[in-house]
N, C-alpha and C positions, 0 to 999 in steps of 0.2 A: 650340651656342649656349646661352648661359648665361640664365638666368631673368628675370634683370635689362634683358636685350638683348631678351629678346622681347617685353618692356613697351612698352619705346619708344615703338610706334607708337597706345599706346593712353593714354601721358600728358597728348595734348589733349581724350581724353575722360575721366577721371575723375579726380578728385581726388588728391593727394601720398599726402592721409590715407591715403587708400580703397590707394593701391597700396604704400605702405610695409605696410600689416596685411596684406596678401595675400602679399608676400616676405618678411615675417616666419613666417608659416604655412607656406607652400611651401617654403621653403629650411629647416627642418629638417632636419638629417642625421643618418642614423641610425649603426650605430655602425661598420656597413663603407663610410661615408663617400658615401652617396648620400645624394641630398636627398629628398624626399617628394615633389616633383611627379617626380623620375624614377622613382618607384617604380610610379605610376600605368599603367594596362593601354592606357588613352587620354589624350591629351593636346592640349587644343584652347584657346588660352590666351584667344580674344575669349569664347567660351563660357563657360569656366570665372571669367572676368571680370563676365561678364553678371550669371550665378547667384550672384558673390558680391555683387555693387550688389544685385541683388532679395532677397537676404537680410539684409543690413546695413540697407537701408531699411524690411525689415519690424520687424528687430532695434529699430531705432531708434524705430519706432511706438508697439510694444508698450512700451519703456520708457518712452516719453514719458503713454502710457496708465497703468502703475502709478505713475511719479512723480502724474499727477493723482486717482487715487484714495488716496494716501497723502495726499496735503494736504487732501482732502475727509475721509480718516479724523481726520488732526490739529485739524479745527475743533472747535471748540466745539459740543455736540450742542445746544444752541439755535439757534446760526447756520445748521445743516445744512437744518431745514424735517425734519417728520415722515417723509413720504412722498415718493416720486417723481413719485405721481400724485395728489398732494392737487390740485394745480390743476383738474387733469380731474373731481377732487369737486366743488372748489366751485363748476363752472360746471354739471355735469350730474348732479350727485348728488342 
């Protein structure tokens, strides 16, 4: 059964995206013509599906966390405010 056949029953749950990057990774072939998830000691495709969504979503997090500290580096250092905790100064300072 081929890579692509084993998906099937897993295209109502994740996304084109999400399972096109994953048969782009796995179907690698190395050079005596096997792909990379045959090479594997185990092979369990809803698992291996699982751990790549909780990786991609964490992927996605953390990107989404340096794009917002890259726009807060790009401000203007008057715009930014001194302190993280100036507010907590000037209500208990």
């Amino acid at each position: 059964m081929t890579l692509q056949e084993q998906l099937e029953p897993y295209k109502a749950i994740y996304s084109p995206l999400m399972l096109e990057n994953f048969l782009d990774y796995w179907e690698e072939s190395n050079q005596k013509g096997k792909q990379k998830w045959q090479l594997e000691k185990t092979w369990e495709i809803g698992r291996r599906l699982k751990r790549w969504k909780r990786q991609q979503d964490q992927w996605d997090y953390e990107k989404s966390q340096r794009n917002t500290l890259k726009k807060v580096e790009e401000m203007p250092r008057e715009n930014r405010g001194n302190r993280i905790d100036e507010g907590f100064t000037k209500l208990f300072g």
